[in-house]
ZAMARGU-4260 file (C-alpha; in steps of 0.2 Angstrom, whole numbers, plus 5000, padded with zeros to 4 digits):
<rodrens>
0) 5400/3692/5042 | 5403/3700/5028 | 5417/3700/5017 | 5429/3714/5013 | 5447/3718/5005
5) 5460/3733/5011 | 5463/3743/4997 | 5478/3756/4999 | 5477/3771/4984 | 5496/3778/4984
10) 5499/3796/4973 | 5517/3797/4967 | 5521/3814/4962 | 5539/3818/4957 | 5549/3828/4943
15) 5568/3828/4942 | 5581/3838/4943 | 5585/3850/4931 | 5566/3847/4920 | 5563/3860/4906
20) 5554/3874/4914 | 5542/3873/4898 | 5537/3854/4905 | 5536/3859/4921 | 5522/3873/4916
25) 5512/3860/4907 | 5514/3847/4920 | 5507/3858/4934 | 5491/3866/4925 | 5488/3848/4916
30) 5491/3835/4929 | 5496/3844/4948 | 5482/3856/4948 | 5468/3842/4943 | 5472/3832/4955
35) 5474/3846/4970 | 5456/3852/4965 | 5450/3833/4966 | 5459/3832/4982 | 5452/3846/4991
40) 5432/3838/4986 | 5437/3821/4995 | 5448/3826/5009 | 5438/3813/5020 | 5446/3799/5008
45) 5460/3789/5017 | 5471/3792/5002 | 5489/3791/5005 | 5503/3803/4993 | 5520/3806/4991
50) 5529/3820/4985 | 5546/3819/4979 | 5560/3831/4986 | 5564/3840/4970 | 5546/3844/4969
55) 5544/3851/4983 | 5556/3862/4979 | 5551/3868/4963 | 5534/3872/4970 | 5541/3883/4983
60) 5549/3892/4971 | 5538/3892/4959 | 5523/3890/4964 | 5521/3895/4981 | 5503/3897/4984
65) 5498/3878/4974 | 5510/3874/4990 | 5502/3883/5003 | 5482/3877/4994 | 5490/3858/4996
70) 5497/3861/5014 | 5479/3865/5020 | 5473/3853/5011 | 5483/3839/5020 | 5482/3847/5037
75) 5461/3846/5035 | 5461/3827/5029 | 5463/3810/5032 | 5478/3809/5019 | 5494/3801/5025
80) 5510/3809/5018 | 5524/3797/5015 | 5542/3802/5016 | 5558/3798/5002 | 5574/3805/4998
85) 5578/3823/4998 | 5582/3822/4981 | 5573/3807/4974 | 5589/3797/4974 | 5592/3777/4972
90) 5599/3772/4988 | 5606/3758/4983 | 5619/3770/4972 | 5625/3780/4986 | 5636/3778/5002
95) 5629/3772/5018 | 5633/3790/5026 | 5625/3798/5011 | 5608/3786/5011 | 5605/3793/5029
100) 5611/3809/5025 | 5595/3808/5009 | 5583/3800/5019 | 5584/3814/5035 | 5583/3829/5025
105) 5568/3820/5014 | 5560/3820/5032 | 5565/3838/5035 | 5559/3844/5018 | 5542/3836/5018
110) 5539/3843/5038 | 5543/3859/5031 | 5532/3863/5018 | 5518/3852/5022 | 5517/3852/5041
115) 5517/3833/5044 | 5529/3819/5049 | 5528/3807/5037 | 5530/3787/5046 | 5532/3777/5028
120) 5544/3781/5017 | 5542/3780/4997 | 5557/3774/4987 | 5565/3783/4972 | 5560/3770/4956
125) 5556/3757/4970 | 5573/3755/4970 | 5575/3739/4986 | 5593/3733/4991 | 5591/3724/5006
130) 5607/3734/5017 | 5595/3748/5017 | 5584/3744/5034 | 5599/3752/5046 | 5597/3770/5035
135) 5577/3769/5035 | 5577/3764/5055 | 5588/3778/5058 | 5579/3792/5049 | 5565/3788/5059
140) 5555/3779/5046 | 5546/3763/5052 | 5540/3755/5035 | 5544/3755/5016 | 5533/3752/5002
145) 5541/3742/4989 | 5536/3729/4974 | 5529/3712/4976 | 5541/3708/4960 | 5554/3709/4975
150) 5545/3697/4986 | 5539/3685/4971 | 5559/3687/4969 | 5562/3681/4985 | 5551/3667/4987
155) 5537/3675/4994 | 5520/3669/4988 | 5503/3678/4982 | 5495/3681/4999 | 5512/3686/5007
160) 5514/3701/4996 | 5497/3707/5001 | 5502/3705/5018 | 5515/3717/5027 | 5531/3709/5033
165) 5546/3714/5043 | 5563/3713/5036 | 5580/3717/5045 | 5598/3720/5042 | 5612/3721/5055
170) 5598/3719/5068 | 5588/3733/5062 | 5570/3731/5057 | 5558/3740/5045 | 5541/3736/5041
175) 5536/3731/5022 | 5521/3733/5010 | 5519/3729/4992 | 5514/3736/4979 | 5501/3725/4968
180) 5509/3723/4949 | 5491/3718/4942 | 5482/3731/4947 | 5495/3744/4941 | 5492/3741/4924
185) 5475/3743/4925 | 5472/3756/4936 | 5466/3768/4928 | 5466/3761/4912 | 5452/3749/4915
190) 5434/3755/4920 | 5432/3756/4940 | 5420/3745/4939 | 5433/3732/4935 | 5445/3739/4945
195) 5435/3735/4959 | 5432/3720/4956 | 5448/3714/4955 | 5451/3720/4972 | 5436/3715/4979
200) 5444/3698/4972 | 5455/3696/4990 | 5440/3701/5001 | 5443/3689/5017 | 5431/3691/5032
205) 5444/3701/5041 | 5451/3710/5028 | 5469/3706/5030 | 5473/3705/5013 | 5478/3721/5005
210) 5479/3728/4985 | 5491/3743/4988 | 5491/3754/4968 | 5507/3765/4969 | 5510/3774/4954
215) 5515/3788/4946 | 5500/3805/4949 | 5505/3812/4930 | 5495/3797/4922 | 5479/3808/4928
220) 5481/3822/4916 | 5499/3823/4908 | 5502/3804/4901 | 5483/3802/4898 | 5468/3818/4893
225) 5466/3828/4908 | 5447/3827/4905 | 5446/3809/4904 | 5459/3806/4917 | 5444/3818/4930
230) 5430/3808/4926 | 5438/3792/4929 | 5445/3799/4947 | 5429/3805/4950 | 5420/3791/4945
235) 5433/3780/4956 | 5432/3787/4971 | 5413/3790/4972 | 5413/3770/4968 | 5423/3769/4982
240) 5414/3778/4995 | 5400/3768/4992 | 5406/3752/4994 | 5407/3741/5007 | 5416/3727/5002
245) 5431/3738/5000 | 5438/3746/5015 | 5451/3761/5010 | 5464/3763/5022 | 5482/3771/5023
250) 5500/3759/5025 | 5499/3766/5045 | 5480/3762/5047 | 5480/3744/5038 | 5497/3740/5050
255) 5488/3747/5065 | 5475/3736/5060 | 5482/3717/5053 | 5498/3720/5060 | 5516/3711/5051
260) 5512/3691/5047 | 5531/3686/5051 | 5550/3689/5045 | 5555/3690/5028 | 5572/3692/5018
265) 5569/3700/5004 | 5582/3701/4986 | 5590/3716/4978 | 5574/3722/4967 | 5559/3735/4958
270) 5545/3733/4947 | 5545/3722/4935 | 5551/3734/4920 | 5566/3742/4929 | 5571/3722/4934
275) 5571/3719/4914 | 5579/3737/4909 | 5593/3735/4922 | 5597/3716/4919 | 5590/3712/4937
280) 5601/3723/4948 | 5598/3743/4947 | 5621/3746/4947 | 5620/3737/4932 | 5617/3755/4923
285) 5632/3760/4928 | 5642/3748/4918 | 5631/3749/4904 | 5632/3769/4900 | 5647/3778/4902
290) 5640/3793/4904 | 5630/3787/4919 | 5645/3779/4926 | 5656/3796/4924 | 5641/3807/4934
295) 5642/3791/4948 | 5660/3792/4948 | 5661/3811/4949 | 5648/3812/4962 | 5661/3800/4973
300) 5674/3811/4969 | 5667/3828/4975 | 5659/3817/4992 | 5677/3814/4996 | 5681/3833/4991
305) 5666/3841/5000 | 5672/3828/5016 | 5689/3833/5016 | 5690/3851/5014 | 5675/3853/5027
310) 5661/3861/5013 | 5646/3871/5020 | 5630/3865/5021 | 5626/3875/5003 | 5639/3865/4996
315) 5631/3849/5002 | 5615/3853/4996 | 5621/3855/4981 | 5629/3839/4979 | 5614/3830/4986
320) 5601/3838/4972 | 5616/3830/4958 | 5609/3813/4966 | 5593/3813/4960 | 5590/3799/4950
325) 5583/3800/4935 | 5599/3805/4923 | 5607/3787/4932 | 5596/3776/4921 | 5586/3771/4906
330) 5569/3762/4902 | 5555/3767/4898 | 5559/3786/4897 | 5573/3796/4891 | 5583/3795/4911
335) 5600/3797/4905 | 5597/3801/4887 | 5586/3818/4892 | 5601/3832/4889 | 5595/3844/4903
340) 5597/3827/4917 | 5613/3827/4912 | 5616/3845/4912 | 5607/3849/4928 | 5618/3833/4939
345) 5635/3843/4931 | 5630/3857/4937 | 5625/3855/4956 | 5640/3842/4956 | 5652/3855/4949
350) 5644/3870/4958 | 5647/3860/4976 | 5664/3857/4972 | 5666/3876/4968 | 5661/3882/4984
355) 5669/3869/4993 | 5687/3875/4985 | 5682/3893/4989 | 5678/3893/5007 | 5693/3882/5011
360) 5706/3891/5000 | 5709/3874/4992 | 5723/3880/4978 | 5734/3889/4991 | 5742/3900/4978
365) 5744/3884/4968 | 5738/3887/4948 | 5733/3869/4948 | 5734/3851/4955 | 5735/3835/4946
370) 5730/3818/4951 | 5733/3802/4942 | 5720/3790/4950 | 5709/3778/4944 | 5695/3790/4945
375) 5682/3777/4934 | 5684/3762/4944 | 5690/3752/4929 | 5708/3747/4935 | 5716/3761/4923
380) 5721/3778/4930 | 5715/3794/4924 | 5724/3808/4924 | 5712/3824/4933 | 5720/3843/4931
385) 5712/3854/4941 | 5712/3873/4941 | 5703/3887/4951 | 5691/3891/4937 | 5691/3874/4927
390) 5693/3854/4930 | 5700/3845/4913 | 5700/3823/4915 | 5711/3814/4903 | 5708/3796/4899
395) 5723/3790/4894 | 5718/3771/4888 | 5703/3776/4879 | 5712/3786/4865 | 5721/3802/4875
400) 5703/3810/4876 | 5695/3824/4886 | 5681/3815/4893 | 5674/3829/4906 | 5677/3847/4907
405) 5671/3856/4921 | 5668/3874/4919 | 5667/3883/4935 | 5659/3899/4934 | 5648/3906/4947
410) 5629/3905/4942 | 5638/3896/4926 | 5644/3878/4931 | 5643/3866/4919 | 5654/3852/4911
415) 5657/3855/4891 | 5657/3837/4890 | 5642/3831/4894 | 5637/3824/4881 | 5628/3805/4877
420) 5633/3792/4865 | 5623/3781/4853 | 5620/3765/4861 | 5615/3748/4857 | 5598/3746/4864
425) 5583/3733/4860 | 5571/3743/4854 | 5582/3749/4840 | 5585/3732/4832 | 5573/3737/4819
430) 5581/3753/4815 | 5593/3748/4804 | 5600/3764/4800 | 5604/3768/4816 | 5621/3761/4820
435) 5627/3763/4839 | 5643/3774/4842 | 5661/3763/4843 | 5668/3776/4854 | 5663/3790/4867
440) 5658/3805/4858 | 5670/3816/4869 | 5684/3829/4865 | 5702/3829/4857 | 5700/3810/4849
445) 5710/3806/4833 | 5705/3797/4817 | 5712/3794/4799 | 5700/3794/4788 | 5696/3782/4772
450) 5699/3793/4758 | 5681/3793/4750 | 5674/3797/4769 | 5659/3811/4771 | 5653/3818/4789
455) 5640/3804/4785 | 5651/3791/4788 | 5659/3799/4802 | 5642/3803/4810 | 5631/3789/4806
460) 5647/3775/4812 | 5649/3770/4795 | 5660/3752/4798 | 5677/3754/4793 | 5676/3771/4787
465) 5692/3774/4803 | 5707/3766/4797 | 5717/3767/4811 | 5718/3762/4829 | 5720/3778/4837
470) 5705/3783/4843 | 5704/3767/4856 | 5723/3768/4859 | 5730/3764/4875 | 5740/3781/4876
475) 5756/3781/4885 | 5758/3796/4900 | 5775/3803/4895 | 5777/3818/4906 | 5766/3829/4917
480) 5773/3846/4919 | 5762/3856/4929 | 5746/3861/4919 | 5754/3850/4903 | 5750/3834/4901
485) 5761/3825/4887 | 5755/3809/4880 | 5760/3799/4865 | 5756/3782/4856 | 5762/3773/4840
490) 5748/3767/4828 | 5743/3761/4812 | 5734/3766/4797 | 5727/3752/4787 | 5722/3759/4773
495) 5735/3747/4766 | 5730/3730/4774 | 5744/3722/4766 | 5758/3737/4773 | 5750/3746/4787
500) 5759/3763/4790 | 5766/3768/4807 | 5763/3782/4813 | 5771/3792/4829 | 5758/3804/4839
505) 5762/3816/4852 | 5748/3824/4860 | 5752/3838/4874 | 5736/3846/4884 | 5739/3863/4891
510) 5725/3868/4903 | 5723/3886/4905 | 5710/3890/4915 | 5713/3910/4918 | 5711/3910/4899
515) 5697/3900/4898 | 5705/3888/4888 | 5712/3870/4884 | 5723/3869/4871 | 5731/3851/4864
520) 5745/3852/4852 | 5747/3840/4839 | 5764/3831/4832 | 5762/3817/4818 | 5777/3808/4814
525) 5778/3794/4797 | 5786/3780/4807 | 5790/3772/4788 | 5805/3773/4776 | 5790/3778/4761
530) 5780/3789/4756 | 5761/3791/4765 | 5746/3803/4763 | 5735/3799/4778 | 5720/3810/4781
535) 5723/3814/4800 | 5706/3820/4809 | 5705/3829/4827 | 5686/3828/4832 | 5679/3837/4846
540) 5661/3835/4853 | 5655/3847/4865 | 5640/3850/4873 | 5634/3869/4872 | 5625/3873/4889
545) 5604/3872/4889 | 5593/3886/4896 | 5580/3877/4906 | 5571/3894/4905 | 5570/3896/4885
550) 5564/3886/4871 | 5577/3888/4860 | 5594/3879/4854 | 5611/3886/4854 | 5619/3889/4838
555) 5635/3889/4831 | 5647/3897/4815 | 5661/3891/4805 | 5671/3904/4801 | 5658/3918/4803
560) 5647/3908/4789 | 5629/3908/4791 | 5621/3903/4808 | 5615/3887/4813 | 5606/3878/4826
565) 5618/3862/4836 | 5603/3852/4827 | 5608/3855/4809 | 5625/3848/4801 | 5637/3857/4790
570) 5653/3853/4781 | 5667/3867/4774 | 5682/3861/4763 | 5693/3876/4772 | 5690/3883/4788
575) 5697/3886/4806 | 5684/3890/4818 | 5668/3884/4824 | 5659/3896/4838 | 5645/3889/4846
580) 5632/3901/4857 | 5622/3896/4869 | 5608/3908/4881 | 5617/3911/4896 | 5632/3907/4894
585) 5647/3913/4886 | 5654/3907/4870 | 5662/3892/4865 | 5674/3892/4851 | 5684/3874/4844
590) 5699/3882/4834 | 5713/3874/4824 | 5730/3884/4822 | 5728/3875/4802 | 5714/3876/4791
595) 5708/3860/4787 | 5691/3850/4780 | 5678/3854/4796 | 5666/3844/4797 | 5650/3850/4810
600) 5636/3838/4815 | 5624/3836/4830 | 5624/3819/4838 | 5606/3813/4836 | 5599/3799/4847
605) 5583/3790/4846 | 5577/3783/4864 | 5561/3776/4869 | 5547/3787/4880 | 5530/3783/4885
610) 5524/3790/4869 | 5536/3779/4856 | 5552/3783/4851 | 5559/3801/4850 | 5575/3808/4843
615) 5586/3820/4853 | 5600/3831/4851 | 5615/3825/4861 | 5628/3837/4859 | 5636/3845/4844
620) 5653/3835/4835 | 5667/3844/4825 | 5681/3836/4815 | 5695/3844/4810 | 5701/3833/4793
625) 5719/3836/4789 | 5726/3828/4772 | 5743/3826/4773 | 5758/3820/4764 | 5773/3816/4775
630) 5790/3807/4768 | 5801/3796/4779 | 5804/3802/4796 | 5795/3820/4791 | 5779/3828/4805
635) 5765/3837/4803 | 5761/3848/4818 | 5742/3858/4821 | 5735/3863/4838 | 5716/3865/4841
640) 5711/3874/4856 | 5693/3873/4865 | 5689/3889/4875 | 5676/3899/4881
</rodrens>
């Protein structure tokens, strides 16, 4: 009898939430329409595909008849279509209600557009917690492919991970496949001969051992030459029709087939690469970015908002589409670092919350609401203002600072906030001239200023160029007073080591959202019984709304001077005004009641891709330098207002 492996070819396609529009163009006529044509000449291949929920939705807006060619090229196939997340979301980031909730409406979506009920489910970034069977069996999903870096993990050895298992939580069971790690990074990168022959390499006389490639369907065509990405396929699959020592089979044909081999538990886990990048547990992000932690955090926030007031289902859409997964994390690829993920997550997040206060008559003639709760998870209360047209969140131990605000237009939500900080990461060890960011590039955060300091220095991190502990202070809430918050903290300028000077603060926020404005008045006070010239500094960072439909950046002004792209930096010795415009959306405008030394630069990161590292516009940063003298006991008052 002759000997053969199962082989298992699994087609990830998927594109996030809030992608450029540009890049989705290029992807679809470089990558998706490739593959489709290829598809439709080997319909009689048992290939198995997956098609994430945000693409789905993109081509049925956008491209409606690629969807309807693909639908009858499934329906007229041996293709199996597996099932995921309705908006490519890591379960293990979500709440229980809210993994069913994805997984269902995943279901829903693909049985919708494509006409087929999918029985395997693909998971976003193969992302395996193992308290997820119960969600899984309950959407109706009877197996899961995940990574043999997760069986290897838990013990499992080489021909129990090209095996299929069963696994359980709670008494709940659902089948298990892995993927193969060798062959995914060969495939395609190696010749098909060789391919093959390292598959042929667990031939068995009844084939139960399995090679499963699951990867990602943009390395045909966008990540590697469309033309040499077709050939290869080509040259793949007509290799594979021809022999007999590999038989090609779907996850539901090979379990129909060889059946489970036994019970197996298996450890928190993904690929190899994500278990490196996220320190062996995928949460771990969440700790390691702020940024990342602050879209988590707001997502659990709005649940609990969307859950209380009774939202529609258009406000739970929203909300689910701010789960998708890719601005959560960073690799390989930009994830968290890529401006419009941000933007986009912001901005279903915000737009859910919006409706949800609308259809219930949240404010009840109130003009606002605050909260003091610890809305971070870090064991230190925020203070949250919230308005009918605007949201504004205080951090209070990280400096008095503005670290979200929330605009709620219709059609316009977005949070002016959003932007990403420098961060130490291992790929930049070598770039010594870029120095991580100290503190969160957010709004309303105080400095003093070394005398000789440029924008460089304040830019580029220079050490010790801040010689004060303000803008980490712990700041004390004095009073809050309807849409006023007061705060206050005593600290240091050491410019003098030897005699540091005190130096009283009183910071008051005053939200107004019918105005489109947050304003935040300033009162310095010389604590000393001598004479000190500090050089006080307000900064503000914002981050200018993105068109996802236009190539171009938004630009801003000081004083009416010559106009500037965010990406470029500028520095006036007396001015007042900084105006940023952006397409889209109205403009934003960082003014202080004094004029004073601005300085005006982007915040410019370097992350790694798939194609080395790239630099990328964060957000824009504005610093309003003050130099002041002040005898015993005397003030200096400013106010600098953000509005829109």
């Amino acid at each position: 009898m002759s000997q053969r492996a199962s082989f298992i070819f699994v087609l990830h396609f998927h594109q996030p939430v809030g992608q450029s529009l540009r890049v989705l163009e290029r992807i679809q006529r470089n990558s998706y329409e490739l593959l489709l044509r290829i598809l439709q000449e080997h319909r009689d291949l048992h290939l198995t595909l997956h098609f994430s929920g945000p693409l789905l939705m993109y081509w049925r807006e956008l491209y409606p008849d690629f969807l309807a060619r693909l639908r009858e090229t499934v329906s007229r196939s041996e293709f199996e279509v597996l099932g995921g997340t309705y908006s490519e979301s890591v379960l293990s980031l979500l709440p229980w209600e809210d993994r069913v909730l994805q997984l269902k409406k995943g279901r829903e979506l693909v049985e919708e557009t494509l006409g087929v009920s999918p029985r395997g489910l693909w998971i976003p970034e193969r992302v395996w917690d193992p308290t997820l069977p119960p969600a899984i069996s309950e959407a109706g999903y009877s197996y899961v492919i995940v990574d043999d870096e997760v069986g290897y993990r838990s013990g499992l050895w080489k021909d129990d991970v090209h095996r299929a298992v069963l696994t359980e939580y709670s008494g709940r069971r659902v089948g298990v496949l892995f993927i193969d790690g060798p062959v995914r990074y060969i495939l395609p990168w190696k010749a098909p001969g060789e391919v093959l022959g390292y598959i042929r390499s667990f031939a068995t006389e009844d084939g139960r051992l399995y090679v499963l490639w699951g990867s990602d369907a943009e390395k045909f065509g966008e990540w590697w030459d469309a033309r040499a990405a077709e050939q290869w396929l080509r040259t793949f699959f007509g290799m594979l029709k021809g022999d007999s020592s590999v038989a090609l089979l779907t996850p539901s044909e090979y379990i129909l087939r060889h059946g489970y081999q036994g019970l197996a538990y298996l450890a928190p886990g993904s690929y190899d690469k994500m278990m490196e990048w996220s320190g062996g547990y995928f949460p771990n992000f969440l700790r390691k970015y702020r940024e990342t932690n602050n879209m988590h955090k707001k997502m659990l926030y709005v649940r609990g908002k969307l859950s209380l007031l009774k939202a529609s289902r258009e406000a739970w859409e929203e909300y689910l589409k701010a789960q998708c997964n890719d601005a959560y994390w960073h690799g390989l690829f930009g994830g968290v670092y890529i401006p419009f993920l941000r933007q986009a997550v912001f901005e279903h997040l915000v737009r859910a919350e919006r409706l949800a206060e609308e259809e219930s008559g949240y404010y009840l003639g109130n003009s606002s609401v605050v909260r003091s709760l610890d809305f971070d998870f870090d064991g230190v209360d925020e203070v949250l203002i919230e308005e009918k047209e605007v949201n504004a969140y205080v951090k209070p131990s990280d400096g008095g600072s503005l670290f979200e605000l929330d605009v709620k237009m219709p059609g316009k939500e977005h949070n002016l906030l959003a932007t990403m900080s420098r961060y130490r990461e291992p790929y930049l060890e070598d770039q010594k001239s870029v120095v991580p960011d100290w503190y969160r590039r957010v709004a309303f955060r105080e400095h003093i200023w070394r005398k000789d300091a440029s924008s460089a220095d304040w830019i580029n991190n220079t050490p010790f160029v801040d010689v004060s502990d303000f803008a980490l202070g712990n700041y004390i809430v004095e009073a809050v007073e309807g849409n006023k918050l007061v705060l206050s903290f005593t600290g240091r300028d050491w410019s003098d080591r030897r005699r540091p000077a005190r130096i009283h603060l009183v910071k008051t926020y005053e939200v107004l959202g019918s105005q489109r404005t947050v304003r935040v008045r300033y009162r310095w006070r010389n604590m000393e019984r001598r004479f000190i010239d500090p050089k006080l500094s307000v900064e503000v960072s914002l981050f200018p709304r993105l068109s996802y439909e236009e190539d171009s950046d938004p630009t801003y002004t000081v004083d009416g001077s010559q106009r500037l792209s965010v990406r470029e930096g500028f520095s006036s010795p007396w001015a007042r005004t900084v105006r940023v415009e952006s397409p889209a959306f109205p403009t934003v405008t960082v003014e202080s009641s004094r004029h004073a030394e601005v300085w005006v630069s982007p915040i410019l990161s370097w992350y790694r891709t798939e194609k080395g590292l790239r630099s990328e516009y964060q957000g824009l940063a504005v610093s309003f330098n003050y130099a002041v003298a002040l005898n015993p006991g005397e003030t200096f008052e400013t106010e600098v207002s953000l509005s829109w």
